[in-house]
C-alpha positions as CSV (number, residue, x, y, z in Angstrom):
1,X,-12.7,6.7,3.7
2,X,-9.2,6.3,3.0
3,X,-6.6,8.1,5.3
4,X,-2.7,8.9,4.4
5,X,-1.3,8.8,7.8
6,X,2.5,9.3,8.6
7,X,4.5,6.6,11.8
8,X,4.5,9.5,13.5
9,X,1.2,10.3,13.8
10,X,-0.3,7.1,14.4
11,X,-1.2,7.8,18.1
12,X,-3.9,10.3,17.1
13,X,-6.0,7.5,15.6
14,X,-5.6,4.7,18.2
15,X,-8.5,2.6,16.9
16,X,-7.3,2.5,13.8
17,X,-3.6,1.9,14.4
18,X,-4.5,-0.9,16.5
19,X,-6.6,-2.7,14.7
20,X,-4.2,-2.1,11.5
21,X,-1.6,-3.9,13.3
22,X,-4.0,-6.7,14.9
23,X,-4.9,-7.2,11.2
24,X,-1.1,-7.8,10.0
25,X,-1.0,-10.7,12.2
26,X,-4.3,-12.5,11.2
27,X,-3.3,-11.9,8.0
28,X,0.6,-12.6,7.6
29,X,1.4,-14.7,10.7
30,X,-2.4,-16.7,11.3
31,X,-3.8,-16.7,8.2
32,X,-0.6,-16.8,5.1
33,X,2.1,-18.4,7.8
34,X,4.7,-16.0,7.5
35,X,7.7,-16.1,9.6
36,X,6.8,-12.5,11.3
37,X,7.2,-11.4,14.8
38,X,3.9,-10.7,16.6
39,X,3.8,-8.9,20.2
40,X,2.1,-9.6,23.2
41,X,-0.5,-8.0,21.9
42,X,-1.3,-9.5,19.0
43,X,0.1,-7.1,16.6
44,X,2.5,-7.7,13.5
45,X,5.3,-5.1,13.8
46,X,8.5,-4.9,12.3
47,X,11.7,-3.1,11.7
48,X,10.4,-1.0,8.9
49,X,7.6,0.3,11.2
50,X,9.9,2.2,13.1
51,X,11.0,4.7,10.3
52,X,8.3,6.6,9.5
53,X,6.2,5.3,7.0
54,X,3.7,6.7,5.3
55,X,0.4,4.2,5.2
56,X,-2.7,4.5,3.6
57,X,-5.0,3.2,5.4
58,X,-8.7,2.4,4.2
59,X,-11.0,3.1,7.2
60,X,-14.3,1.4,8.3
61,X,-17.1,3.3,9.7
62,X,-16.4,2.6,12.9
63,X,-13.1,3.6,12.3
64,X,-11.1,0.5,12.4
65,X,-9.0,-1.2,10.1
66,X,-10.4,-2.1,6.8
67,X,-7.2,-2.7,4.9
68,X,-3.7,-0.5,4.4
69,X,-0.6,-0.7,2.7
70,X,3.4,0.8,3.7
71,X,5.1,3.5,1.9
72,X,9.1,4.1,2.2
73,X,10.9,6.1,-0.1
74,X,13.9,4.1,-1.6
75,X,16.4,6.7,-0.4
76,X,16.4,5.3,2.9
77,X,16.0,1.1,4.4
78,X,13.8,-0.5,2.5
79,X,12.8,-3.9,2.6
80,X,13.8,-4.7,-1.1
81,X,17.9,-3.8,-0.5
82,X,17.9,-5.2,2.5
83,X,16.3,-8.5,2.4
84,X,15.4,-9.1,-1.3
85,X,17.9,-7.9,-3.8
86,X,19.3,-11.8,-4.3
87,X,16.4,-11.5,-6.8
88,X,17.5,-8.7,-8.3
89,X,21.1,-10.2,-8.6
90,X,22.8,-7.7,-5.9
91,X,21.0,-4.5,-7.6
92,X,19.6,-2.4,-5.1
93,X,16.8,-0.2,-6.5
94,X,17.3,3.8,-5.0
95,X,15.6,6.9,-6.5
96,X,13.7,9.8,-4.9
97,X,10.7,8.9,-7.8
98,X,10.6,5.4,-6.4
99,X,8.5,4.4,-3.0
100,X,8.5,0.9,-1.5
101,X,5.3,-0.8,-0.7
102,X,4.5,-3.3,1.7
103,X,2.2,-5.2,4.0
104,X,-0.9,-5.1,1.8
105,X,-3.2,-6.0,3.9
106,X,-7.0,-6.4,4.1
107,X,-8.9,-6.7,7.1
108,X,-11.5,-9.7,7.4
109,X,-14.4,-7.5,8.2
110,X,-13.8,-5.5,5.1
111,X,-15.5,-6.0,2.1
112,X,-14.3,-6.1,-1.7
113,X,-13.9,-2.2,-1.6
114,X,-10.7,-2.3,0.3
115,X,-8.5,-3.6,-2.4
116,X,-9.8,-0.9,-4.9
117,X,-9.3,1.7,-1.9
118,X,-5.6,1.1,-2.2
119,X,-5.1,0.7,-5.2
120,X,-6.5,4.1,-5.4
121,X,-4.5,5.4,-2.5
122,X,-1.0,4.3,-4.4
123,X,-2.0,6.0,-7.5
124,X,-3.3,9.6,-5.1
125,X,0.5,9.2,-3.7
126,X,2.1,8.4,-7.5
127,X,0.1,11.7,-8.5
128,X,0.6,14.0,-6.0
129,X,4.1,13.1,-5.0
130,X,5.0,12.7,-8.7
131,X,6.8,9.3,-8.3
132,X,7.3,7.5,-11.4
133,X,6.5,3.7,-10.0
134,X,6.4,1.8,-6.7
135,X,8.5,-1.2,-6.0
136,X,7.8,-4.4,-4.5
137,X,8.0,-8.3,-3.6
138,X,4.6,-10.2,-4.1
139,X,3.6,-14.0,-4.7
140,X,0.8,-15.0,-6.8
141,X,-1.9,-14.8,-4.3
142,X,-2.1,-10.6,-5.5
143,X,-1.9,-11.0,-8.9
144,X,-5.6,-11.3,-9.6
145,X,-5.8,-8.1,-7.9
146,X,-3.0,-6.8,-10.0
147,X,-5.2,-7.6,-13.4
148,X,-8.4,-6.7,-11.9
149,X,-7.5,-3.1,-11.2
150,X,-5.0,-2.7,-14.3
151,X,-2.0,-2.2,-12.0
152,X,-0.2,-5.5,-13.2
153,X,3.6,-4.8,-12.3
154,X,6.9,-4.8,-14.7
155,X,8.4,-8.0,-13.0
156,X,12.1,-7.5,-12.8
157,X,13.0,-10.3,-10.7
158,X,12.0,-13.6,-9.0
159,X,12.4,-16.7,-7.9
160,X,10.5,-20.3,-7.4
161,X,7.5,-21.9,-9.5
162,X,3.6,-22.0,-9.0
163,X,2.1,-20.9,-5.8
164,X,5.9,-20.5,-4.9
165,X,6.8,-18.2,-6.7
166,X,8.3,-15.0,-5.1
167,X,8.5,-11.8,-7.3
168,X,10.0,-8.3,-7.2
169,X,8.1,-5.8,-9.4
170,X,8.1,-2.2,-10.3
171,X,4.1,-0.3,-10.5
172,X,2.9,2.7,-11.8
173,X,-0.9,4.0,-11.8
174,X,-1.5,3.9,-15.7
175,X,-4.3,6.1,-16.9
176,X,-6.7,2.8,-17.4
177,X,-6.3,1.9,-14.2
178,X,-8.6,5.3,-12.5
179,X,-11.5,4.9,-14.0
180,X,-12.6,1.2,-12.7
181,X,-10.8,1.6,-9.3
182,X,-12.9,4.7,-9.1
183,X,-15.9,2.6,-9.9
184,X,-15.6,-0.2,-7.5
185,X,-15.6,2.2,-5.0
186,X,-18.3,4.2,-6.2
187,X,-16.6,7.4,-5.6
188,X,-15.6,10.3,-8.1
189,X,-12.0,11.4,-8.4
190,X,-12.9,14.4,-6.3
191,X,-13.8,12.6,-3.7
192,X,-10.8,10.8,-3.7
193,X,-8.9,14.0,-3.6
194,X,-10.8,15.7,-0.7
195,X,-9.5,12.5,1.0
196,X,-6.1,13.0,0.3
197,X,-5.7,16.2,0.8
198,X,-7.6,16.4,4.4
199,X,-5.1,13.8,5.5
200,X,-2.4,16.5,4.5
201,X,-4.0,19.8,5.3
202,X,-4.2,20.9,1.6
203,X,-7.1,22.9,0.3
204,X,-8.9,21.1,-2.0
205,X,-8.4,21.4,-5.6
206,X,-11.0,20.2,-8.4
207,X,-9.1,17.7,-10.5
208,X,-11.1,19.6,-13.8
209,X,-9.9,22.7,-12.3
210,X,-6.1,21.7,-12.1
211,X,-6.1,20.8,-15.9
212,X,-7.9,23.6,-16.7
């Protein structure tokens, strides 16, 4: 299942928060050989993780780590002003209709549903927060994921060639894009909101009955 789970309230889902971070540094420091910091025990953190993300986080079973990705609204730090806007000439992108994402991350012991899971979970935030896109810096390596799921982002900057090649791109959940993320998961929309709305306490509400 997929849970929406604030920095704050990590600690109430230890397993999960563990593993998530365990997972980051297989992935980004082991596996990609990015120039991250991991801790002494094992686990990929950063500055960002500090401020109170919100992650959606695309649980196993057993409830570890299956794969999750980083929200921050662009109000606040973000990764793209800070570290990244050479590629958007000194622009900095802020809005309150525009979140951040980073560290998209799968776990190895997941299976092809995790992509789809959060690529679902971004487009249950775009809705129910009402944001008009996401931004974010990718490489090429998540661009079949892009086309497979219909999420393929406006690029409005980058830099280097081939395998390379570092963009920044902005994302919004187009209407194409439900119905075979919904399918790969082999979940109705319903589902998908009972989901998001048990991580925030909200009663659920039938997406036929809301357009009704």
């Amino acid at each position: 299942m997929l849970r929406y789970v604030y920095g704050n309230e990590l600690d109430r889902f230890a397993k999960l928060r563990d593993t998530m971070f365990e997972d980051r540094a297989e992935q980004f420091s082991r596996r990609l050989g990015w120039e991250v910091s991991v801790n002494a025990k094992g686990e990929e953190r950063d500055q960002y993780d500090v401020l109170n993300p919100l992650y959606v986080i695309w649980e196993l079973e057993d409830g570890s780590h299956g794969g999750s990705m980083r929200f921050l609204p662009t109000t606040g730090r973000t990764m793209i002003n800070e570290h990244f806007s050479h590629l958007l000439d000194g622009v900095t992108i802020e809005s309150p209709l525009i979140w951040e994402c980073t560290r998209f991350c799968i776990s190895p012991r997941a299976d092809r549903r995790a992509a789809a899971a959060l690529v679902l979970g971004g487009g249950e935030l775009m809705d129910h927060f009402k944001l008009s896109h996401f931004c974010g810096v990718f490489d090429p390596r998540m661009e079949r994921i892009y086309r497979l799921y219909h999420v393929d982002p406006d690029v409005i900057g980058s830099v280097g060639e081939g395998m390379d090649r570092i963009g920044v791109g902005l994302w919004e959940m187009k209407p194409q894009a439900w119905a075979p993320t919904l399918t790969r998961l082999g979940i109705d929309r319903e589902t998908s909101m009972s989901w998001f709305n048990r991580s925030f306490n909200r009663n659920l509400v039938s997406p036929l009955a809301a357009t009704a």
